[in-house]
Each structure stands twice: as structure tokens, then as C-alpha cells.
C-alpha positions as CSV (number, residue, x, y, z in Angstrom):
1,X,125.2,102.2,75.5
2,X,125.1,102.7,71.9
3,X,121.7,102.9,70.1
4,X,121.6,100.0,67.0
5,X,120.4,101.1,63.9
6,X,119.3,99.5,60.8
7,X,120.8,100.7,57.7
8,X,119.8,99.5,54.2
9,X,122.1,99.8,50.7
10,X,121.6,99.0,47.7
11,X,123.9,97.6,45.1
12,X,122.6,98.9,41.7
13,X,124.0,100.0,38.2
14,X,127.2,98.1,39.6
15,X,127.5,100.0,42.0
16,X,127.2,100.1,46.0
17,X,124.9,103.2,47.1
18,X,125.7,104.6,48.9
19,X,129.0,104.2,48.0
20,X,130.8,105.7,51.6
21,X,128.6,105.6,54.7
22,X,129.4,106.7,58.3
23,X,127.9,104.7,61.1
24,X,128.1,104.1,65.3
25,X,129.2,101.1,66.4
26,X,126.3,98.4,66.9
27,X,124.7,99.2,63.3
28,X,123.6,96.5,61.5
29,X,123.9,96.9,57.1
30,X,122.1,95.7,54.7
31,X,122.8,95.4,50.7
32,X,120.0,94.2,48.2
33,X,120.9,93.6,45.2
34,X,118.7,95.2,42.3
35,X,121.2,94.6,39.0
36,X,120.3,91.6,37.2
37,X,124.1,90.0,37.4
38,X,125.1,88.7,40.8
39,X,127.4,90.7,43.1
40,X,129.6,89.9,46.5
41,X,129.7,92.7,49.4
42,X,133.2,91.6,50.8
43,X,135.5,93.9,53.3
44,X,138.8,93.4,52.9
45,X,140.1,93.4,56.1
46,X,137.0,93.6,58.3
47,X,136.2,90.0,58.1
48,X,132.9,89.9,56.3
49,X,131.7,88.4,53.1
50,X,128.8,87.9,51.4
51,X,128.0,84.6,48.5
52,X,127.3,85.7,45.0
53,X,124.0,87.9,45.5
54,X,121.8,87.0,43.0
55,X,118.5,89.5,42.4
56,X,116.8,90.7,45.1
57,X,119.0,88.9,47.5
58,X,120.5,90.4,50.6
59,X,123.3,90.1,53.1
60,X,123.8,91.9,56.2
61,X,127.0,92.9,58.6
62,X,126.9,94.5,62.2
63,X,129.8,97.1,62.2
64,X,131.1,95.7,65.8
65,X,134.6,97.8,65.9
66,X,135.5,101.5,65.3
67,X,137.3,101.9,62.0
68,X,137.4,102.7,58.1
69,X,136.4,99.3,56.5
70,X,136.9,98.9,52.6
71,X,134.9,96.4,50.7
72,X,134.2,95.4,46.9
73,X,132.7,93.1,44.8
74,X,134.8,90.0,44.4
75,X,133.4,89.4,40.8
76,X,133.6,93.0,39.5
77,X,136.4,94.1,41.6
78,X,135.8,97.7,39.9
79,X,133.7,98.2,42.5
80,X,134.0,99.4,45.7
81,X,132.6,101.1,49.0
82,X,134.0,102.4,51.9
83,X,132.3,102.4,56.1
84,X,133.2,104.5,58.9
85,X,132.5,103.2,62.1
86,X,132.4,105.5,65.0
87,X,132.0,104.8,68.7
């Protein structure tokens, strides 16, 4: 059985830190948002997506299947981050 961790990002200076981020399966994320304008953690093709993130706010995933899982803001699609999930 796979130990679940807790892993906390930010998204700050538009930008998702940290940007690429390997994790076991089971892991739960979390992205706060510390900019001022509101931002959307969206995968796009893991199945996750966050509402407009306004200040301080947070959304949280649990990476349930192996695999490279891109995601970006759906406002400013400029930018982006990038998790590896490993059995």
C-alpha cells in the first residue's frame, strides 16, 4: 500500500510553483493562490478543475493514476505546470 502524502503549491507571480512536480500515486495537491488576480488549476486531460481562485483560495486534486498530467490556467492560458505520477 502506497503511503499518501500531502503536497502544497502555490500559484504566485502567475505562475504555478513549483511548476513540474513528481509524486506516488495516492498524493493529495494543493494550490493557494497568493497573486491578487484569480487563477484556475485545470488538467487537461486528467479530469480535474478548479473555479476561478480568487486570493488566498485553494483547490486540491488526489493524483489517483500513474501518468504525466498537464494543467494551466484557463484565464491566463500562458501558464502552465506539469505532474508525474508514479506508482
Amino acid at each position: 500500500q502506497l503511503h499518501r502524502r500531502l503536497v502544497k503549491l502555490t500559484i504566485h507571480n502567475f505562475a504555478f510553483e513549483p511548476a513540474r512536480l513528481v509524486v506516488s500515486r495516492g498524493t493529495r495537491l494543493v494550490w493557494t493562490n497568493q497573486d491578487s488576480d484569480p487563477h484556475t488549476v485545470t488538467a487537461s486531460t486528467a479530469g480535474w478543475s478548479s473555479a476561478a481562485l480568487d486570493t488566498g483560495n485553494h483547490f486540491a486534486a488526489v493524483m489517483s493514476r500513474d501518468g504525466t498530467f498537464s494543467y494551466s490556467c484557463t484565464i491566463h492560458p500562458y501558464m502552465h505546470g506539469i505532474v508525474i505520477v508514479r506508482g
